[in-house]
Steps between C-alpha positions, in 0.01 A plus 500: 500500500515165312708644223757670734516170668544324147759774390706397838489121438625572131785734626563271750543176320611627142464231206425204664698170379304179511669446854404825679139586345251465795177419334283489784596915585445540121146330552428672782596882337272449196235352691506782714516781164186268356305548826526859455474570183147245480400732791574814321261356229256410741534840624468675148169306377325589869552843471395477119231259617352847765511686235175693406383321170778197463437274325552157619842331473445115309829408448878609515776514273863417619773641246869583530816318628334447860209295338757203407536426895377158578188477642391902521241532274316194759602659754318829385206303423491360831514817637269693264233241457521616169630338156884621415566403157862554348519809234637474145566818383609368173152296398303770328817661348682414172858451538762618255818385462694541781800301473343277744442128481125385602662377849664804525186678513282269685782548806511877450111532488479536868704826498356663236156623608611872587716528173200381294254739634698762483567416135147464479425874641740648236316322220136632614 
C-alpha cells in the first residue's frame, strides 16, 4: 500500500539533512496518498449519492492537518465537480482564554475540528 511504501522510505532514509532529502520521492509518495484518499472520497459520496432518499451533495468541507497540503482542496474540486471550501471549526464558537496568542490559534484551527465537536457533544 502507499503508506507501507511511505513507512519504508522513512525507515529507510531517517531525518533527512538538506543534502540527502529527495524531494521528488517525497512528491511522488504524497501525491500518490492524495490520489487515494480523493478517491476514497469519491468513493464515499457515490455510495451516499445511491442511497435511497440522499440528498444531493453541493459542496465539501476539507478540515484537519491533511487539508493544509498545497493544492488538495483543487484537486478535489477537480475531481468532484463540486465546490470544496476550507472548514473553520472555530467561526461560530467563542473562544476563552487559552493561553494562546491569536496566531497561535489561527495555525492550530486546522486540527481542531474533532476536539471541538466533541466538546460540542458534551455541552448538548
Amino acid at each position: 500500500t502507499d503508506y507501507d511504501v511511505a513507512e519504508e522510505a522513512k525507515a529507510r532514509t531517517g531525518v533527512a539533512d538538506e543534502y540527502s532529502y529527495d524531494a521528488d520521492e517525497a512528491s511522488r509518495l504524497i501525491a500518490a496518498r492524495a490520489n487515494r484518499f480523493i478517491e476514497e472520497i469519491r468513493g464515499s459520496l457515490d455510495y451516499y449519492s445511491a442511497q435511497q432518499g440522499a440528498v444531493p451533495v453541493r459542496r465539501v468541507v476539507l478540515s484537519g492537518g491533511a487539508g493544509q497540503l498545497p493544492n488538495l482542496r483543487q484537486r478535489l474540486a477537480d475531481t468532484l465537480r463540486l465546490p470544496v471550501d476550507r472548514g473553520h471549526p472555530m467561526q461560530e464558537i467563542k473562544i476563552g482564554k487559552t493561553g494562546l496568542g491569536p496566531t497561535q490559534l489561527v495555525e492550530a484551527e486546522p486540527y481542531l475540528p474533532v476536539a471541538i465537536g466533541l466538546a460540542l457533544g458534551a455541552v448538548t
